[in-house]
N, C-alpha and C positions, 0 to 999 in steps of 0.2 A: 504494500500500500504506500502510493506516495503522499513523503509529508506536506498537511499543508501550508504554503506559502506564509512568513513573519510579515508583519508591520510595525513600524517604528512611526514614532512622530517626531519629526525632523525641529529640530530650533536651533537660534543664535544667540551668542553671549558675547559681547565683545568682539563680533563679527566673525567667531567661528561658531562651526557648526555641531549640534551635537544630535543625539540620539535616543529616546525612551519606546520600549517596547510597547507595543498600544496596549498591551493587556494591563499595563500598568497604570494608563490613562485611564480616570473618569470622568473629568470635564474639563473645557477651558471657561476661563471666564475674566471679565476684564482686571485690569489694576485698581487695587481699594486702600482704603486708610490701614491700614495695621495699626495695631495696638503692643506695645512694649510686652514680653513676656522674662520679668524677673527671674534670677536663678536659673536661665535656661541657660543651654550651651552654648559657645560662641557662634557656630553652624546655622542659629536659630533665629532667625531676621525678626519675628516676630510672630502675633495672631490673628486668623483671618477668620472672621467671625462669616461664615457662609451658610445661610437659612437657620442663623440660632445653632450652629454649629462650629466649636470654636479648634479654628485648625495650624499644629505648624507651618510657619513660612521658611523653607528650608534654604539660606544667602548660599547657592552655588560659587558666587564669585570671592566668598571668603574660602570655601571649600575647595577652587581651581587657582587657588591665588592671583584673581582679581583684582583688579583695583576698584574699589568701594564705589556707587555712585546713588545719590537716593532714587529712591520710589519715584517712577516718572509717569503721567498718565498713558504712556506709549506701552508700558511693558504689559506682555502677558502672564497670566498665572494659570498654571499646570498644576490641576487636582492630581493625587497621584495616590497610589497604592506602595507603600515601602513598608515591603513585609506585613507587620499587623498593626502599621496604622496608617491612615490618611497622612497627606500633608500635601502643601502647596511649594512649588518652585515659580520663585519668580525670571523671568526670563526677558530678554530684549523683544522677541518676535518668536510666535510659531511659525511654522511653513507648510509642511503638508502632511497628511499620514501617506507614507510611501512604503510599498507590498515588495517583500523581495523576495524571489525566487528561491526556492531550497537550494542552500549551499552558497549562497552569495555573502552569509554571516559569518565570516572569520571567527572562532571563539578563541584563537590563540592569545589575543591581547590580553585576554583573561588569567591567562596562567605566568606571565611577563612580572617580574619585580618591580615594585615601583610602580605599577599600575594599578592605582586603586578604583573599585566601585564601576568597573565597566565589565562589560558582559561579552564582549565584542565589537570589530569591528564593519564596515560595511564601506567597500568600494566604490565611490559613486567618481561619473567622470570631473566632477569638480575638484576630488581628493577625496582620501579618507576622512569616515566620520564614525566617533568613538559611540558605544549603543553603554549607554549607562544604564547599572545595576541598581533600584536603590535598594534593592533586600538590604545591603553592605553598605549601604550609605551613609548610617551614623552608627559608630561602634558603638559595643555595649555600655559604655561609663555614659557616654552621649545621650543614647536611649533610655536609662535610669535617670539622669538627670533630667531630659525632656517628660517624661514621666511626672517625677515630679514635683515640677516646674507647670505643671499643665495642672496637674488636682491641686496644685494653691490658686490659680486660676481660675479652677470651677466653684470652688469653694465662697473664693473673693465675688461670683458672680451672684 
């Protein structure tokens, strides 16, 4: 039986390009106010309170060692699935959800030192683009502390 074909949702940070597998995606939605979340990890951009739902905002650009820039009306937010909890990445642009072909996912990048948090990668004719993991997106001390940092949040609500 042939496997069926991956999709990814293609976006920009800093004008390169990156990768989430769509299964990890559950919605886009525009840029909003965040709110401070005390205690949390450095990782932790803030909270995005989405239908009475209050969610990680996970800063990629402190994570890819970015250079910092605020919350701009322009940016996109990527609801996401990391492992067992929601969160949000914010991001410059989304672009497209793009289907690739069985076998077009390199997963070696995976196994590479020094390569954290990606899943593989996918040759497109523009260059390579990294397919980020976030199961592995925030280690464990991360996750405890986001934790919580989150139930004094609900609490305070």
């Amino acid at each position: 039986m042939r496997p069926l074909p991956r999709e990814v949702l293609l976006f920009t940070l800093e004008g390169q390009r990156y990768a989430l597998p769509s299964t990890d995606v559950r919605e886009l939605v525009r840029a909003a106010l965040l709110t401070p979340l005390p205690q949390a990890p450095d990782v932790v951009e803030g909270l995005l309170n989405l239908r009475g739902e209050l969610l990680p905002v996970l800063d990629l650009r402190r994570r890819f060692r970015l250079p910092p820039r605020p919350l701009a009306p322009s940016d996109h937010l990527i609801v996401a699935q990391a492992g067992p909890r929601r969160v949000v990445l914010r991001v410059d642009r989304t672009e497209e959800v793009l289907t690739l072909e069985p076998g077009t996912l390199d997963e070696t990048p995976a196994t590479l030192p020094g390569v954290g948090y990606v899943a593989g990668a996918v040759k497109l004719p523009e260059g390579l683009v990294l397919v980020h993991d976030l199961k592995t997106f925030l280690s464990e001390a991360e996750g405890l502390a986001l934790d919580s940092a989150l139930a004094g949040a609900r609490e305070g609500v």
